[in-house]
Structures are given as structure tokens and as C-alpha cells.
SEKOLTOR-596906 format. One record per atom (N, C-alpha, C): x, y, z; residue number from 0; atom name. Coordinates in Angstrom, 3 decimals. Last residue first. Example, Ala and Ser with C-alpha at 12.3 -4.5 7.8 and 13.67 -1.06 7.14 Angstrom:
BEGIN
<site <12.850 -2.250 7.080> 1 'N'>
<site <13.670 -1.060 7.140> 1 'CA'>
<site <12.900 0.030 7.870> 1 'C'>
<site <13.190 -5.690 7.800> 0 'N'>
<site <12.300 -4.500 7.800> 0 'CA'>
<site <13.200 -3.300 7.800> 0 'C'>
//
This chain:
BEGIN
<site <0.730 -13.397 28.421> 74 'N'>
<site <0.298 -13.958 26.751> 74 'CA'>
<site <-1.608 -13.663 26.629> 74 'C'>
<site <3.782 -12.125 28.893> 73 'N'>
<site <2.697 -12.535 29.433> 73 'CA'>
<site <1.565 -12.859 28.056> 73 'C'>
<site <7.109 -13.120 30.194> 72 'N'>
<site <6.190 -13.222 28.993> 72 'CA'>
<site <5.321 -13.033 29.302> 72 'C'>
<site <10.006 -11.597 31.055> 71 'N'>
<site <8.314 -12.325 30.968> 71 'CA'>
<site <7.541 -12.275 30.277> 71 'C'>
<site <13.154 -12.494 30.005> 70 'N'>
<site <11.774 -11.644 29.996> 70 'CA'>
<site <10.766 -12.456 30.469> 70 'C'>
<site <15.318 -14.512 29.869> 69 'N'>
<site <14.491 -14.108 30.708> 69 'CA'>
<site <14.018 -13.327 30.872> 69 'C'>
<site <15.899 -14.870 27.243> 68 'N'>
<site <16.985 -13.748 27.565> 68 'CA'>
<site <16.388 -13.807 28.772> 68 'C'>
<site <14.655 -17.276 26.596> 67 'N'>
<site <16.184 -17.744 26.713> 67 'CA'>
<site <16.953 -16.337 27.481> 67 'C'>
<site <11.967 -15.841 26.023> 66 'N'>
<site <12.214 -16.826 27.037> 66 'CA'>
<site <13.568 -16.726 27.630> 66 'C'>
<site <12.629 -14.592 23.689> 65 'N'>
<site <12.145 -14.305 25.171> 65 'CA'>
<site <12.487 -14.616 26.176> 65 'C'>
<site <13.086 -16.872 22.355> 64 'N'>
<site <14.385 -16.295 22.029> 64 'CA'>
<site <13.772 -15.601 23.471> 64 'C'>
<site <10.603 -17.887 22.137> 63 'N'>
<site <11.593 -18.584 22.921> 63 'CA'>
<site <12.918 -18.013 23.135> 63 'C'>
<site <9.026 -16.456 20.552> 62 'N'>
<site <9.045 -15.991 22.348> 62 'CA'>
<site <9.934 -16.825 23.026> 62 'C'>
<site <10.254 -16.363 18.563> 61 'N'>
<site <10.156 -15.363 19.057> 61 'CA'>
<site <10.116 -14.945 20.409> 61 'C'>
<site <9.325 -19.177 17.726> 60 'N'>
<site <10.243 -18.750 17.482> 60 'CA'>
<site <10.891 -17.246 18.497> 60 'C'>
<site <6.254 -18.329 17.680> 59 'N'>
<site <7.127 -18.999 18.728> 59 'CA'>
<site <8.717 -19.255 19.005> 59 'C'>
<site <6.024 -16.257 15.672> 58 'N'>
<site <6.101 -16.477 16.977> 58 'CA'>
<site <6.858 -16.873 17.897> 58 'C'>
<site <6.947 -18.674 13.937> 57 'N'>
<site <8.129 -17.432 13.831> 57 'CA'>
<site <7.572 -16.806 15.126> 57 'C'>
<site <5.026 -20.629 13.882> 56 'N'>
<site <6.265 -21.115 13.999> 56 'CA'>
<site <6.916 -19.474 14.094> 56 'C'>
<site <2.587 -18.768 13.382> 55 'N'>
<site <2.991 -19.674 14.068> 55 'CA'>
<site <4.176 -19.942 14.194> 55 'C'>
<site <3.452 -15.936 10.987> 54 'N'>
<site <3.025 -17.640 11.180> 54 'CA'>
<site <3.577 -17.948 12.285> 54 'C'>
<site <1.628 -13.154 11.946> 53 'N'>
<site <3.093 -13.375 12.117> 53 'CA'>
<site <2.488 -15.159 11.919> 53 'C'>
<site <-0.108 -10.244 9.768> 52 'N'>
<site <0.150 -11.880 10.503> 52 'CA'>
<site <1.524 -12.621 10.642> 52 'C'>
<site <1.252 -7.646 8.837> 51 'N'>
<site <0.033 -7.716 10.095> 51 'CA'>
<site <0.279 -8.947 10.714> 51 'C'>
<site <2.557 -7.859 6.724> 50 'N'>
<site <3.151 -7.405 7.760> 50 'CA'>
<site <2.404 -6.607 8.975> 50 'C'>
<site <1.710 -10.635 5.394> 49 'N'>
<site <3.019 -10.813 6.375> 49 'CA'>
<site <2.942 -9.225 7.391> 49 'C'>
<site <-0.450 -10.812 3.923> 48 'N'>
<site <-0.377 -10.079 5.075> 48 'CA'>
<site <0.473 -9.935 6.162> 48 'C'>
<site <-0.477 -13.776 2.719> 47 'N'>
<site <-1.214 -12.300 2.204> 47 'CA'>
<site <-0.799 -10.698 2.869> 47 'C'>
<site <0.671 -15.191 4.519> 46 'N'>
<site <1.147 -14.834 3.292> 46 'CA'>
<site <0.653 -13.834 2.766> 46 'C'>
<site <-0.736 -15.003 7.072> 45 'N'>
<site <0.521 -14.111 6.776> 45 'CA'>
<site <1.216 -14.082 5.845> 45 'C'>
<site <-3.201 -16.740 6.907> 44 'N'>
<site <-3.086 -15.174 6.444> 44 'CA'>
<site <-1.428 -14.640 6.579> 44 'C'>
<site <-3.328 -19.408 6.351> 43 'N'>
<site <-2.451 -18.323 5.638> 43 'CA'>
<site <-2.429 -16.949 5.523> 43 'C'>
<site <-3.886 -19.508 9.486> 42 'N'>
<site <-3.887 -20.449 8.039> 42 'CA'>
<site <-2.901 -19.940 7.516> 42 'C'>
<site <-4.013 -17.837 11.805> 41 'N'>
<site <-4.240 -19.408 12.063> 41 'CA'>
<site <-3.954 -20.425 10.512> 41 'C'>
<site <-1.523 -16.117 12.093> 40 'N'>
<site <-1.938 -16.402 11.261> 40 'CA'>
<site <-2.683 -17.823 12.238> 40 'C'>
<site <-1.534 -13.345 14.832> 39 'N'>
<site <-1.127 -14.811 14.840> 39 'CA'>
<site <-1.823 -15.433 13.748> 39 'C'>
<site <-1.343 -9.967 14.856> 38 'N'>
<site <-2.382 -11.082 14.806> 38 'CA'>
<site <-0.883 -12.301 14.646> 38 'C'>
<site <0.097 -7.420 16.302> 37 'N'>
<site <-1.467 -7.897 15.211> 37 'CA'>
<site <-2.073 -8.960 15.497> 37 'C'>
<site <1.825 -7.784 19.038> 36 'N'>
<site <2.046 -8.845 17.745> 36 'CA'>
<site <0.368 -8.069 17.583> 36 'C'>
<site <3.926 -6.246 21.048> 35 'N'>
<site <2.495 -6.682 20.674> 35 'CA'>
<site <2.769 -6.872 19.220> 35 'C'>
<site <5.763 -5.853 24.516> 34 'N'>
<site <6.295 -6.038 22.305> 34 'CA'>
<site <4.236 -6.657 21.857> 34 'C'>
<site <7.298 -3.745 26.355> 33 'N'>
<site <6.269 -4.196 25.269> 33 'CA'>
<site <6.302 -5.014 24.709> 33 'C'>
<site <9.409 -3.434 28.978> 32 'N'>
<site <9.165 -3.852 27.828> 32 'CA'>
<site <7.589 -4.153 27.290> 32 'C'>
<site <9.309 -1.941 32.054> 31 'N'>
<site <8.703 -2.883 31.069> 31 'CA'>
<site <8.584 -2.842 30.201> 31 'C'>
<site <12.317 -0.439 34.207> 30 'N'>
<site <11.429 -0.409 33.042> 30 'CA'>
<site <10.770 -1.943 32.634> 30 'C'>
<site <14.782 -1.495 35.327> 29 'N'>
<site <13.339 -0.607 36.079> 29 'CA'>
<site <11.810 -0.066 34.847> 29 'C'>
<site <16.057 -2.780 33.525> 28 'N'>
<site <15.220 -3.478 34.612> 28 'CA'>
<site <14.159 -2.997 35.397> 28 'C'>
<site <17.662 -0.417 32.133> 27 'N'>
<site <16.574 -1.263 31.284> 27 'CA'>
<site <15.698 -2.046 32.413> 27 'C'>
<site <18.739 0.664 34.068> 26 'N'>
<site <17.830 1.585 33.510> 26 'CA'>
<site <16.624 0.763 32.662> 26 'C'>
<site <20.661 -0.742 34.984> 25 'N'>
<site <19.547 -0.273 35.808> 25 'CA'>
<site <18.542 -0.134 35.268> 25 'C'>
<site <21.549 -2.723 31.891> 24 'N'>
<site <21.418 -1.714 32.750> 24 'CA'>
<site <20.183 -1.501 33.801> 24 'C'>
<site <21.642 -5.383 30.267> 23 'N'>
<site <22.073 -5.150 31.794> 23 'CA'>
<site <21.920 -4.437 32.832> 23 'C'>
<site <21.070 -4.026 27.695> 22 'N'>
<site <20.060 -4.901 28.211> 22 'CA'>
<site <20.219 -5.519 29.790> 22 'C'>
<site <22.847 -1.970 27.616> 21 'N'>
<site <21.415 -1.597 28.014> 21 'CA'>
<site <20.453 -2.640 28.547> 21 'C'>
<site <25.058 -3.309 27.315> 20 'N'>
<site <25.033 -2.843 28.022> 20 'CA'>
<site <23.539 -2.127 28.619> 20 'C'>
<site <24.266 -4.816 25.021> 19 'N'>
<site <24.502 -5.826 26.240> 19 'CA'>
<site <24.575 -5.009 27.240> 19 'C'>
<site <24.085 -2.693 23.024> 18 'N'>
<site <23.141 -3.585 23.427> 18 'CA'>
<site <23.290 -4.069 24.218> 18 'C'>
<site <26.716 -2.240 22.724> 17 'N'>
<site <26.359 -1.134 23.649> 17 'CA'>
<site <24.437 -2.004 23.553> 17 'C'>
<site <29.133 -3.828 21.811> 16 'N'>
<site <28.534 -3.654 23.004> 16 'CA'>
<site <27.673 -2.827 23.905> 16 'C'>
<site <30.090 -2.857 19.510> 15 'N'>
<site <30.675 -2.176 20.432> 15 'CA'>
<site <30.153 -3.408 22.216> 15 'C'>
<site <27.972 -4.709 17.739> 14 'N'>
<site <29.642 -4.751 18.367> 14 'CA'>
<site <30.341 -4.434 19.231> 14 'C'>
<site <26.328 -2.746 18.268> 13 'N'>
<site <25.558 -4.333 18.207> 13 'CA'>
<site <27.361 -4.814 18.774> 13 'C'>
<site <27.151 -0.720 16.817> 12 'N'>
<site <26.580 -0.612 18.189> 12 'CA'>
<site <26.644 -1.960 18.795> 12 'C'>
<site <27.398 -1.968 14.183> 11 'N'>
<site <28.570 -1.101 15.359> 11 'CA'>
<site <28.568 -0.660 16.496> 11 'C'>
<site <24.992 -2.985 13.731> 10 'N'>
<site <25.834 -3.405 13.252> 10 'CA'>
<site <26.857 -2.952 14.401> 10 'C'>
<site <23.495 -0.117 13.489> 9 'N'>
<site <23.045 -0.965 14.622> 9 'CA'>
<site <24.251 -1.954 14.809> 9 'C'>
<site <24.922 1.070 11.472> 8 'N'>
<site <24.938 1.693 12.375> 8 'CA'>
<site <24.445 0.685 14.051> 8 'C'>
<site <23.895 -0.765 9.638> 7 'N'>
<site <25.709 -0.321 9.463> 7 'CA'>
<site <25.531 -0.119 11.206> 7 'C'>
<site <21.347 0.109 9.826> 6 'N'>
<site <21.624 -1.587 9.337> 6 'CA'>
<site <23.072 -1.550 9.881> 6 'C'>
<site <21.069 2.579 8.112> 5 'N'>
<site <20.957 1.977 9.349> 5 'CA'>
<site <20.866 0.600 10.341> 5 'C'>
<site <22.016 2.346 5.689> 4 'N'>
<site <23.098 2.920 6.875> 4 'CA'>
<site <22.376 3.022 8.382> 4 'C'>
<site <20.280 0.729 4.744> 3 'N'>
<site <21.628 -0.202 4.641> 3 'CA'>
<site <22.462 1.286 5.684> 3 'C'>
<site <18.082 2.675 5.056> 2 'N'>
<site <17.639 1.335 5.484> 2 'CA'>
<site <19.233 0.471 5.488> 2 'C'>
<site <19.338 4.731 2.903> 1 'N'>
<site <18.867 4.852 4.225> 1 'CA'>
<site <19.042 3.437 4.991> 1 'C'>
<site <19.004 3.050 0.679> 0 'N'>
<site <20.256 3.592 1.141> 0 'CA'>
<site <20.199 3.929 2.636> 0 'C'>
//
């Protein structure tokens, strides 16, 4: 229940526009983003362990969406 009213809530933000506005803002450019990944499955570990190993393909998946907003990537 929780998890679906916060789902709602990003949802109406996500609409309003108030993501496009942060991701534009002063405030977001003078700042560096994070993002750190566990691990990168080389086989199957992210079936066992989806929520440590990310598969290959969803990575990359990931950093192209990166890419497309122009972040840097560093690897």
C-alpha cells in the first residue's frame, strides 16, 4: 500500500514537471550525481541475486539512457 502511494506520488510530480525542473536546475548542475551498481552479472548471477547483480544488457541499457540525458559517465 505504501509502495502504490508512492508510485501515485512520483507519478504527479513526474507530471507536474517538477523532475524536468530539477534536472535543469542550478541546483542540480552544481552538484555530482552518483549512481554505483554491486556488481555486473558475468553469467547468472543476477538470477540468483537480482538485487545485488544487474545483467549486462540492463546496465547498458542504463548507461545509455545516461548517456542520451548527458551525464558523465565515468566507469
Amino acid at each position: 500500500m505504501l509502495r502504490n502511494a508512492k508510485l501515485a506520488a512520483l507519478n504527479i510530480l513526474r507530471s507536474a514537471g517538477a523532475f524536468e525542473a530539477v534536472a535543469n536546475s542550478k541546483w542540480r548542475h552544481d552538484r555530482p550525481l552518483i549512481l554505483c551498481y554491486q556488481g555486473t552479472a558475468l553469467e547468472n548471477e543476477h538470477q540468483w541475486r537480482p538485487a545485488i547483480y544487474l545483467a549486462p544488457n540492463v546496465r547498458e541499457q542504463r548507461l545509455q539512457t545516461l548517456r542520451a540525458r548527458a551525464y558523465s559517465i565515468l566507469r
